[in-house]
C-alpha positions in Angstrom: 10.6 7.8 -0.9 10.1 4.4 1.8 7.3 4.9 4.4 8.5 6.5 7.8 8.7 4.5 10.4 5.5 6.6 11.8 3.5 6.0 8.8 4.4 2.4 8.2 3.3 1.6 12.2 -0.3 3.5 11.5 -0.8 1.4 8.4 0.5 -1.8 10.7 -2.2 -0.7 13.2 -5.1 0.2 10.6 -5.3 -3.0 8.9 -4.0 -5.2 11.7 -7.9 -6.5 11.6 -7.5 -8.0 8.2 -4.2 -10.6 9.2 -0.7 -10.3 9.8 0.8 -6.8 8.7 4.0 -6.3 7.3 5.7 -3.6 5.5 9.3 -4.4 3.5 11.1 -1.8 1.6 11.7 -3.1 -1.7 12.6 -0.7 -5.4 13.0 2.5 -3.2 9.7 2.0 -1.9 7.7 0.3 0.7 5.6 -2.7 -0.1 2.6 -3.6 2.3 1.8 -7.1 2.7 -1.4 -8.7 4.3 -0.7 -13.0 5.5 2.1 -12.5 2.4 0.3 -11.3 -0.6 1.0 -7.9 -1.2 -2.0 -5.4 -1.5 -0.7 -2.2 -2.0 3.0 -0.1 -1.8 3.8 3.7 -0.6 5.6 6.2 -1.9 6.1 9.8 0.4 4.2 8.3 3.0 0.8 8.3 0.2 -0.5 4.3 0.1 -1.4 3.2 -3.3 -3.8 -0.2 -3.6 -2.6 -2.8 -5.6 -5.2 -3.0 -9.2 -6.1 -5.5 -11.0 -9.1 -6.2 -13.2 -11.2 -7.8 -10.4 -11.0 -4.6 -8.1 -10.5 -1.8 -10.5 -13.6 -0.3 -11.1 -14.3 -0.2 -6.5 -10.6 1.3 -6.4 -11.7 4.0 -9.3 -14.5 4.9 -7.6 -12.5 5.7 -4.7 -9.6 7.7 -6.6 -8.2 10.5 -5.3 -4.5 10.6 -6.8 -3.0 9.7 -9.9 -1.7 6.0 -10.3 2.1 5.1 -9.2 4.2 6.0 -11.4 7.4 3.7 -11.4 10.0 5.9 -13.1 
């Protein structure tokens, strides 16, 4: 369910222009942190954006998968 080691290098590499990339494996999943704050997690190698009410209707539009579930 955690990134592979592959995967979580390409995302280090992808948003390495943004700030300091890190990726910590955390509830049998992968979190993806930007300078700290934490912008998204993955699950089978899939990245899912971290929501909230200031961003939501830019990450709908943009949908292409369901939510995380967390069960």
């Amino acid at each position: 369910m955690v990134a592979s080691d592959g995967f979580a290098e390409f995302l280090r590499d992808q948003f390495a222009p943004l700030g300091r990339i890190t990726v910590r494996r955390m509830f049998g999943k992968t979190g993806v942190f930007c300078d700290g704050f934490m912008f998204g997690m993955v699950r089978d190698n899939t990245l899912y954006f971290r929501v909230d009410d200031d961003n939501r209707a830019a990450v709908k539009e943009a949908q292409s998968f369901p939510p995380l579930n967390y069960e």
